[in-house]
C-alpha positions as CSV (number, residue, x, y, z in Angstrom):
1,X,117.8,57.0,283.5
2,X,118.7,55.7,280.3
3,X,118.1,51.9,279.5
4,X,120.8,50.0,277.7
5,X,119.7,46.2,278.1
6,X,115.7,46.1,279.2
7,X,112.9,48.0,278.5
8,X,111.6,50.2,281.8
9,X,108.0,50.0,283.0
10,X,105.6,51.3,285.0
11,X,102.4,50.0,287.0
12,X,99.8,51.2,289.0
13,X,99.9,47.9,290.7
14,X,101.7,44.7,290.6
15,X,97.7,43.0,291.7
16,X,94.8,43.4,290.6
17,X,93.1,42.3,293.8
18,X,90.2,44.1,293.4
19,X,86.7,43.8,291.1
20,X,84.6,46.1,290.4
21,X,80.5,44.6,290.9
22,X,79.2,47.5,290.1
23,X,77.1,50.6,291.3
24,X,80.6,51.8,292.7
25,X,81.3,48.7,295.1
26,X,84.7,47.1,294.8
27,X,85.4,43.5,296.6
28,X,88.9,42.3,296.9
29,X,88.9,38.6,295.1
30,X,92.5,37.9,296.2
31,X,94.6,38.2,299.6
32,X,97.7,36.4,298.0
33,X,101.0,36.9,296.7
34,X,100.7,33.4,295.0
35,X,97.7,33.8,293.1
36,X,99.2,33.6,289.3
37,X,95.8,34.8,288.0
38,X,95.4,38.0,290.0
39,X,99.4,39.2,288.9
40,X,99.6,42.0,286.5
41,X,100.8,41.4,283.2
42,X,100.1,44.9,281.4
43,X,102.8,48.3,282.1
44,X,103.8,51.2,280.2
45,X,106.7,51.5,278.8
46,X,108.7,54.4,280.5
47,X,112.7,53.7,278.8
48,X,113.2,51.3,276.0
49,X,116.8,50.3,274.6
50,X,117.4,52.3,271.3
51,X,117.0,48.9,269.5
52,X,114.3,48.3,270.2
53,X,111.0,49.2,268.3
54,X,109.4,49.7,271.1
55,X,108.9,53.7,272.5
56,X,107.9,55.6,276.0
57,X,104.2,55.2,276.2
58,X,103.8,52.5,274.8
59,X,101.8,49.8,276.9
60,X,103.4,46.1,277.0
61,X,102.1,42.4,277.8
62,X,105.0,41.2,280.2
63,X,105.4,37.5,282.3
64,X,103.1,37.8,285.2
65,X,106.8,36.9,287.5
66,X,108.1,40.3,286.5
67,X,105.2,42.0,289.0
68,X,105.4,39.1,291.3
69,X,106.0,39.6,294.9
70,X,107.7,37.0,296.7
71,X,108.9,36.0,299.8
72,X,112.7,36.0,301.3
73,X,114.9,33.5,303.2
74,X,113.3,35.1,306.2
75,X,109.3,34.7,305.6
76,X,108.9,38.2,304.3
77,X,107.2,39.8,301.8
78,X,109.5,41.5,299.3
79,X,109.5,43.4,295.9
80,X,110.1,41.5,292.8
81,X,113.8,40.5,291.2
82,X,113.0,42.8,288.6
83,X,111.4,45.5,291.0
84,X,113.9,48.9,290.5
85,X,111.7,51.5,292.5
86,X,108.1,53.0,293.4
87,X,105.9,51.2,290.8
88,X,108.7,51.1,288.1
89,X,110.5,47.5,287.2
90,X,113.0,46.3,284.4
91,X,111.9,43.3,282.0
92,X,114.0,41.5,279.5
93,X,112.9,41.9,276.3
94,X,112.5,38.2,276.3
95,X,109.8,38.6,278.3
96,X,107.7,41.0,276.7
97,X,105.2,39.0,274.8
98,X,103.0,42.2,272.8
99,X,102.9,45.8,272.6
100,X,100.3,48.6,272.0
101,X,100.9,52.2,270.6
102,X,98.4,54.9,271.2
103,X,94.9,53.2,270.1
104,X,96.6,50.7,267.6
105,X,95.7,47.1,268.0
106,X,98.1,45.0,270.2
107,X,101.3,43.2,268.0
108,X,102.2,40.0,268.8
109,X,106.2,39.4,269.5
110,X,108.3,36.4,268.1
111,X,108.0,34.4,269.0
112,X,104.5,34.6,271.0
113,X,101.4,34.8,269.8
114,X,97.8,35.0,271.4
115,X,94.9,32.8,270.3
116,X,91.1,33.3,271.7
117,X,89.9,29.8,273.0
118,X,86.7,28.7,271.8
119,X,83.9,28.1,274.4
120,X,82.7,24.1,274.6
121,X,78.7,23.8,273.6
122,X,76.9,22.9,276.4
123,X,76.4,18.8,276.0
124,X,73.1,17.1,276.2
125,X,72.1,15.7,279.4
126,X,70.7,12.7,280.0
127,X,69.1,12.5,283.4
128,X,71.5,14.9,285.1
129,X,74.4,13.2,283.7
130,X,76.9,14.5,281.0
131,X,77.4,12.0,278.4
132,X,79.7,14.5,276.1
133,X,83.2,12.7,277.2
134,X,85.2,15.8,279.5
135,X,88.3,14.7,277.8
136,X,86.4,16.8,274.8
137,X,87.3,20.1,276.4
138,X,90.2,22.4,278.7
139,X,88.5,24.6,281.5
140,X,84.9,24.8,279.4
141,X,87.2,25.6,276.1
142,X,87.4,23.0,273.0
143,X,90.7,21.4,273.5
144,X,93.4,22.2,270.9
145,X,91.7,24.1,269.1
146,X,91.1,28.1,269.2
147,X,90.6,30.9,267.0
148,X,94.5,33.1,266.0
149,X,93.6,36.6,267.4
150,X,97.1,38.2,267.7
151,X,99.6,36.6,265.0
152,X,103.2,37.1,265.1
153,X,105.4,37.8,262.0
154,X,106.8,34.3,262.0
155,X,103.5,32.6,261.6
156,X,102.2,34.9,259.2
157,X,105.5,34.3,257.0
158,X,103.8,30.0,257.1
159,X,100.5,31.9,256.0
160,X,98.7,32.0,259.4
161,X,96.2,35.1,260.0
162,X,94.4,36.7,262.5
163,X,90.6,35.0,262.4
164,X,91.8,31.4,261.8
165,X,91.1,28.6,263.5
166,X,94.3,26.5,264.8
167,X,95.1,24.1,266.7
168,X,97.6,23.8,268.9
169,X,99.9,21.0,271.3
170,X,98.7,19.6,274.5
171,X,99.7,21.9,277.8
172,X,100.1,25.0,275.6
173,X,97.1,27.1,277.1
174,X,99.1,29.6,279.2
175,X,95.9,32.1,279.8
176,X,96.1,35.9,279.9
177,X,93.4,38.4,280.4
178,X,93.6,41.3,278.1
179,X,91.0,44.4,277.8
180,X,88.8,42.3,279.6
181,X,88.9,39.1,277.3
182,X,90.9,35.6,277.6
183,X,93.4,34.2,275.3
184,X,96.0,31.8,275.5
185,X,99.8,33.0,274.8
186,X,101.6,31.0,272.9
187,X,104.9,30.4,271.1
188,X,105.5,29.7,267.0
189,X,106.3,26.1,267.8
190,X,102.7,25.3,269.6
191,X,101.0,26.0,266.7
192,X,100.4,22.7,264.7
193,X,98.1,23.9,262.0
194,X,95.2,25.7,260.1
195,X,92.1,24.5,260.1
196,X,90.7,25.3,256.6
């Protein structure tokens, strides 16, 4: 098949139900289609529209909805929209956020970016009680603020760089776990400014 309109992917899985604890024993975190967190968001690419710069083999960061499973008008489980056949799927390009070519780093799309949160320091505690203000922080993570890990070319263009520390609007903190790590994906617009 050739694509015209939307890149073509491939998954091993649309979950990722399962964690590994070691010494070969798996346990399955997650029994639901709901859970946003335990979607897949990474495929290869298998066709890609000739204008595209994206190729065959490359892998892609994709809206966790893409893999989603969901239920009909009747109660039951059924593939997603986007769901073609097997393990394959289509995706708009709209909703491919980064890419990765052989061992290259990952690139950031326009208009998304990714930015790696930075962890809260623990507060002082004052007989059992937290007098750091919560407010303070997001999930553990300073609030607004994290460190630019995958730029796109927009924001380099205003003279933003991978390594610096931003900040970024309120409710922007959409979180994705890549290669094991967590980041935030983002758009050009949440990011506010460079902290210098």
């Amino acid at each position: 098949m050739r694509s015209i309109n939307y890149i073509i992917v491939e998954v091993d899985s649309a979950y990722n139900n399962d964690k590994d604890i070691g010494n070969g024993i798996n346990i399955t975190v997650n029994t639901s289609i709901e859970s946003v967190e335990h979607i897949n968001r990474v495929a290869k690419v298998v066709k890609a529209p000739d204008f595209t710069m994206l190729e065959e083999g490359d892998e892609v960061i994709v809206h966790h909805n893409i893999f989603r499973l969901r239920n009909d008008q009747m109660g039951l489980e059924v593939e997603s929209n986007y769901w073609i056949e097997d393990n394959k799927y289509f995706v708009p390009l709209t909703e491919v956020f980064m890419y990765r070519r052989g061992d290259s780093d990952w690139k950031a799309l326009d208009p998304y970016c990714f930015v790696k949160p930075i962890e809260q320091e623990q507060p002082e505690q004052v007989q059992g009680i937290y007098v750091k203000d919560m407010e303070d922080n997001y999930k553990g993570m300073v609030k607004n603020t994290g460190v630019m890990a995958y730029v796109n070319e927009s924001l380099k263009s205003l003279g933003v760089s991978d390594g610096d520390t931003i900040a970024f609007s309120n409710y922007s903190e959409y979180e994705f776990t890549i290669d094991g790590e967590l980041y935030y994906k983002m758009a050009t617009k949440d990011i506010i400014g460079i902290y210098k």
